[in-house]
N, C-alpha and C positions, 0 to 999 in steps of 0.2 A: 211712302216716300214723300220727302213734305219737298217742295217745288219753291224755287222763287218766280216771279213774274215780273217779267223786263217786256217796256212797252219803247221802241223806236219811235221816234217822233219827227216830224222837222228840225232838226239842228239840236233835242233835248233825246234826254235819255232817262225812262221812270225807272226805276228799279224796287219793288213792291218785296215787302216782308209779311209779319205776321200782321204786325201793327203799326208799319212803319215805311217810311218811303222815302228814297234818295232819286233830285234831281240831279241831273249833269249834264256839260255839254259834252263830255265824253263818254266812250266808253265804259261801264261801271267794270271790276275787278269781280267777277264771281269765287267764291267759295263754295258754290256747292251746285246742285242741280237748276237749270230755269227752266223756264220757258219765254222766246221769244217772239214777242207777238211784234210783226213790221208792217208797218205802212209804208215802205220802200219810200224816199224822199224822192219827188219828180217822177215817181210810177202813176202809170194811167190805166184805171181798171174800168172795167164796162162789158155789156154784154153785145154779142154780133153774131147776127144771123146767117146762116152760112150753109150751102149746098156740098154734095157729095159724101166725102168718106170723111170722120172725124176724125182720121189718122193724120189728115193734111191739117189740122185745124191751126196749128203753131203756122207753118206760112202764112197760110191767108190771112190769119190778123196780121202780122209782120208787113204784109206787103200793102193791106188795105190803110193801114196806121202810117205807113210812110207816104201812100198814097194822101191821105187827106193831112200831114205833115203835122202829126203829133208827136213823133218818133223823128231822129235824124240821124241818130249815130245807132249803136250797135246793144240790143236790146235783150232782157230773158223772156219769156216768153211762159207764163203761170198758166196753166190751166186748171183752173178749179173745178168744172163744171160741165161736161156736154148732155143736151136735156134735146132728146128728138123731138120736132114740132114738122108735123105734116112729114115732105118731103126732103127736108132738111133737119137742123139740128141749130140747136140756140147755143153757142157757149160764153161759159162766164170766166171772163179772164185777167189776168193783171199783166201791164207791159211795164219792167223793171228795166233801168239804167244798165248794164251791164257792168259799169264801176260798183253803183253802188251793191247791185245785187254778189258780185266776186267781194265786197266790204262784208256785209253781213255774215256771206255767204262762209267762207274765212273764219271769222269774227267766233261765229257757234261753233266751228267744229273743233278749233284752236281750243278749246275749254278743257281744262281737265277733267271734268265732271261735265254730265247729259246735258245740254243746251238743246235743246229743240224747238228749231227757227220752222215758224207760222204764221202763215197770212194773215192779215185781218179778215180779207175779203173771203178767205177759207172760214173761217170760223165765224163769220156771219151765214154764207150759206148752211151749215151744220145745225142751230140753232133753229132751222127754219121750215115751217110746212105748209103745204097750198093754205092760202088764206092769210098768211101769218107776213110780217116785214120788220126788220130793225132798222134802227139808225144807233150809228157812233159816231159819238163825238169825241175826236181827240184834239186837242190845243183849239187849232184854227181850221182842222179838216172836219167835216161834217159825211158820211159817207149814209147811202139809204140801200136796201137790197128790200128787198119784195117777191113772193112770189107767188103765182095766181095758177089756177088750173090750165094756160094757155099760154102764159104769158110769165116772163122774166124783166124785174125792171130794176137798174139802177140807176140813181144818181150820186155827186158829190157835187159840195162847193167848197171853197177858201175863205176864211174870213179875212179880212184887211187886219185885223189884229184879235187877242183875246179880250178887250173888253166889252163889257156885256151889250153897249149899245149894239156892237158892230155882229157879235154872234147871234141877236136875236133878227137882225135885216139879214143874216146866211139861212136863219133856219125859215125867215117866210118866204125867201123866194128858192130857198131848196124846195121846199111842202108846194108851194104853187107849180113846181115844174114836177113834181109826183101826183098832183091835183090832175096837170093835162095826159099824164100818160094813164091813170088810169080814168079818166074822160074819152079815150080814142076806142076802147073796148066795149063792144054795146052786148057782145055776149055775156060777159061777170059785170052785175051790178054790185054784188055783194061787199059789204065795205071790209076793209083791210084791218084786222088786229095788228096794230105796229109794236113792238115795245123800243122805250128808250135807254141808250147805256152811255154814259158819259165814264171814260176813265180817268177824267184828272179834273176837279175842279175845286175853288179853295172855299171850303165848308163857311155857311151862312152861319149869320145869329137864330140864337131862338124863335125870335119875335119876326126873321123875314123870312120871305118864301123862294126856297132852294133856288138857284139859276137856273138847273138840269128840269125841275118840274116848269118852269115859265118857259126853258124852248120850245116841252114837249107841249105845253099849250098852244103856242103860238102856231105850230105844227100840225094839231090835232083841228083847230079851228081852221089853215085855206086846205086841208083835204076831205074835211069831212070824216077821219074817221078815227078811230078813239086809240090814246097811247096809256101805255104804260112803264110805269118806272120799273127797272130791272133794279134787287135789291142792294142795295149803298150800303158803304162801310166807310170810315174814318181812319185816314192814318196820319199819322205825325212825321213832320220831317226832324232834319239837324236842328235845326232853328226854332223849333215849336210851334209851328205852325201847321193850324189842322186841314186835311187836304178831304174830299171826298172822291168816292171812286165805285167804278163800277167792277174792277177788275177782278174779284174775288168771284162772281156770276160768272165772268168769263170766261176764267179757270177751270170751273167745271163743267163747263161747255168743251175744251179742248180735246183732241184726241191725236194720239201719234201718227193716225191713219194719214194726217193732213198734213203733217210737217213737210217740208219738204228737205231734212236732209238724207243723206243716204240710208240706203237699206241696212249696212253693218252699224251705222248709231242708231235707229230705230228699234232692232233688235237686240240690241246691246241696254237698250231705257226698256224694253217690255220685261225683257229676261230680270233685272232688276227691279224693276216695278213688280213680275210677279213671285219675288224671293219672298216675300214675307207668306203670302199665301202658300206657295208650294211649302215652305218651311214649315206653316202650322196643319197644313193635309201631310207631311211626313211623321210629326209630331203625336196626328190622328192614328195614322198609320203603327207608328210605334207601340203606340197605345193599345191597337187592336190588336195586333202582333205580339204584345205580351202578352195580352189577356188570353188568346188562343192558346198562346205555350204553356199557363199557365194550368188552362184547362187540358192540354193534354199530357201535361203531367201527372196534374191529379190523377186521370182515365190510368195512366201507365201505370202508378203505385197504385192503384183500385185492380188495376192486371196481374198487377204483380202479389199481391197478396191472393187472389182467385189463385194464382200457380199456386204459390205455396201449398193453399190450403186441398188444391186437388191432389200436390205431391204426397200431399201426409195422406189422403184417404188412398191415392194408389199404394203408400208404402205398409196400409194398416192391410190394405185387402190382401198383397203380397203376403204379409206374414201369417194372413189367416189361411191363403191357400198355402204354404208352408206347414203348416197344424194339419190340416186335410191329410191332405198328399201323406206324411206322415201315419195318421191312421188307417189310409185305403193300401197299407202295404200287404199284400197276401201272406196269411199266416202258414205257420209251418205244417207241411204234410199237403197241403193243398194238389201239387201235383200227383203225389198220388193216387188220390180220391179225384181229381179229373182223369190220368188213366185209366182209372174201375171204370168210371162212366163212358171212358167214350168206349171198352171193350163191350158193357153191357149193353150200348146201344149197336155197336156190332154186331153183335148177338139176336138183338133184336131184326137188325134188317133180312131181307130177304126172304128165304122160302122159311118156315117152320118146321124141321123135322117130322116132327109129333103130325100137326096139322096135316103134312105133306103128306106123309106115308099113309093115313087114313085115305087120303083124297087118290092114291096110285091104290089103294086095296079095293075102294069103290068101283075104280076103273078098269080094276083088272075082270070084275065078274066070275070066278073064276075060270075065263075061256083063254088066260095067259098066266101062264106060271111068273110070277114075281122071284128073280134068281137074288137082287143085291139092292138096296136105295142106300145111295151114298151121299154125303155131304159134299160139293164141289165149291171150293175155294178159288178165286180168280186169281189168274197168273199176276205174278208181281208189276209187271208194266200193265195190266189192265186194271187199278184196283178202282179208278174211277170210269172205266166204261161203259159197268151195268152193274146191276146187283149184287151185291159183294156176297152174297153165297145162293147156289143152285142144287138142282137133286139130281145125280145121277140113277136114272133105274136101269137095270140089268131082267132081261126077261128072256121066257122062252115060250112059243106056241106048243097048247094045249092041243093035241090033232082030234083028237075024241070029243071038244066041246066046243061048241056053238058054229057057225057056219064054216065051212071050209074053207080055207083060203084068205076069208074077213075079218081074222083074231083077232089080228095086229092095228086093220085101220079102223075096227070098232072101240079096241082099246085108242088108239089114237086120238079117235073123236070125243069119247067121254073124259081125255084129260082135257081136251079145247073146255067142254062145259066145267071142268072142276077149277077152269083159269087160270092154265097153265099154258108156256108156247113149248110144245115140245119138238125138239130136234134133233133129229137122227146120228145117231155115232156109231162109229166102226166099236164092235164090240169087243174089237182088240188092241186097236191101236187107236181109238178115239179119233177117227176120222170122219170123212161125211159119206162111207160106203157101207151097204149091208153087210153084213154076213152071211152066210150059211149055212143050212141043217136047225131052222126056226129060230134059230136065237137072236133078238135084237137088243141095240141101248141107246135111249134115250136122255138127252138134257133138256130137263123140266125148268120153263122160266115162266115165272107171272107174266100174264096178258092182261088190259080190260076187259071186260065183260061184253064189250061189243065190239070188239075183233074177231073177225071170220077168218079167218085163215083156212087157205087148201089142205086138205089131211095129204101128209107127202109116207108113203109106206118104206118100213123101212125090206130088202131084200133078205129073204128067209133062205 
């Protein structure tokens, strides 16, 4: 945001462009942003040392200034500066007219566009660091700030007019009264880098040597310590006449921190001052923001064809378990050739006839008559609760062979060994009671081979 710079003066008015510069004794007309820099006409700035809270500090000068009767009437009261020394506090401050300071005051905010109204004496402290001092020169005011690791110093003087005899007897007996005060200090010897800044002066010939360098001479020689020229520019006024100036160095010295007008014009010049930047970090922003969508575009169509191509391999795998499935249908007759099997493994389970009834003719010895071995089929509600077929034997005691009375449980015992459980049945009604007149029956069931079971006889 390009700035004009408007410089208050005694009774003139600088108004500074690119390359260009309007005197007035008025008010100049703005068209666009300035900046202005005041020397308040009839303000007295200076620095005072002062006890307690720096909250008071606007009284005490007010009352100290009226006390030593440099003030009379009704004053604003600038504080630039409060810098703690020891037990107190040093500040640096400006006492403005209260006419002119409500003129100025007024004057900036009245602007269509950002005016921001600036001390001089603000933006000389800003430019400055222990060790370091400037001086300005504007017209006929000569102003010095300084500052030392302990110490705060300023002066000004008035010239009786601007020409050059009269500004070079302001600038040796200004330099000789900054000569004594930094003479009073026995702890900083070290000598002072000053620079000089002259904002209005009417540009030399070739062949003579600048105004602005012969004050900062004359300057440099009653203090003893070395100046330097802050960088010069040329502008031109109405009339063609070339003016030399300091103000462009001073420009960018400025900061809105220092202005003093309200906080909503302050933030209203930053917010604007930082549109172009925000504008080209949004810019950035867009920039990046497209590129990401771009890149997640791409990834989506790189997705989106991975679907595709996983839909075709699910749709080819479908069709080939379709072909399967197809093939694995059970051919015809199937069920029947699984009902042969599963009768023949029927057949298979359980006791063996064949087997069996050899193993019941062993057992018998012949000291028991073998009457019946039957096949026994499991009642329908038991087909799964044992064996799906058992042997029924049907016998009678031999009385004439082998022990008496022990037919039955020696035959009993030798089916335990041939691996069978045998259990006693009504040999009428297929109960769990003997019979008798010798005749018993048994239901023969597989055992393992290391089951003991009690011989239980059946009742003869």
């Amino acid at each position: 945001m390009s700035m004009h710079s408007i410089v208050q003066l005694a009774g003139r008015w600088l108004s500074f462009g690119q390359d260009s510069v309007a005197i007035s004794e008025t008010r100049p007309r703005l068209e666009g942003p300035a900046w202005l820099f005041a020397e308040f006409e009839g303000g007295n700035s200076g620095v005072m040392s002062l006890e307690g809270s720096s909250a008071h500090a606007v009284a005490l000068i007010e009352k100290r200034l009226r006390a030593d009767g440099l003030i009379d009437g009704d004053a604003k009261i600038l504080i630039h500066k409060n810098r703690s020394m020891g037990a107190g506090y040093q500040t640096l401050y400006t006492a403005v007219p209260l006419d002119t300071w409500q003129q100025s005051y007024a004057w900036a905010e009245a602007q269509p566009d950002h005016c921001l109204l600036l001390p001089i004496t603000s933006l000389m402290w800003r430019t400055l660091k222990p060790g370091e001092g400037l001086i300005v020169h504007c017209g006929r005011q000569m102003s010095v700030l300084a500052l030392r690791k302990h110490d705060i110093i300023h002066r000004a003087s008035m010239a009786y007019s601007e020409d050059p005899s009269d500004l070079s007897m302001t600038a040796s007996a200004l330099a000789q009264q900054v000569a004594d005060d930094l003479s009073r200090s026995d702890e900083e010897r070290d000598p002072l880098l000053f620079r000089w800044c002259s904002l209005l002066l009417p540009a030399s010939e070739a062949e003579q040597t600048p105004l602005n360098e012969r004050l900062a001479e004359i300057f440099s020689i009653a203090t003893g310590s070395q100046v330097k020229q802050v960088p010069m520019h040329i502008y031109r006024d109405e009339h063609g006449q070339s003016w030399s100036s300091g103000i462009a160095w001073m420009r960018t010295q400025a900061s809105s921190r220092d202005a003093v007008n309200p906080l909503p014009s302050r933030a209203a010049y930053l917010a604007e001052w930082a549109l172009p930047m925000a504008s080209a970090a949004s810019l950035v922003i867009a920039i990046a923001l497209g590129a990401l969508g771009t890149r997640w575009m791409l990834a989506a169509h790189d997705a989106n064809e991975r679907s595709e191509a996983i839909s075709q391999e699910i749709s080819t795998l479908e069709q080939e378990a379709r072909l399967l499935a197809d093939k694995a249908n059970m051919p015809a007759g199937l069920d029947g050739a699984l009902q042969f099997v599963s009768k023949a493994k029927a057949l298979t389970d359980g006791i063996d006839p064949v087997t069996g009834l050899e193993s019941v003719r062993r057992a018998a010895q012949d000291e028991v008559r073998i009457l019946r071995v039957r096949v026994e089929q499991p009642a329908p509600g038991q087909a799964n609760a044992g064996p799906p077929r058992t042997l029924r034997v049907d016998g009678m005691v031999d009385a004439d062979r082998g022990t008496p009375g022990m037919q039955i449980a020696a035959f009993v015992e030798r089916l335990r060994q041939e691996g069978f459980d045998p259990v006693p049945l009504d040999p009428q009604s297929g109960g769990a009671t003997r019979a008798g007149g010798g005749v018993f029956s048994y239901l023969l069931k597989t055992t393992t081979p290391t089951s003991a079971d009690a011989v239980t006889e059946p009742t003869t």
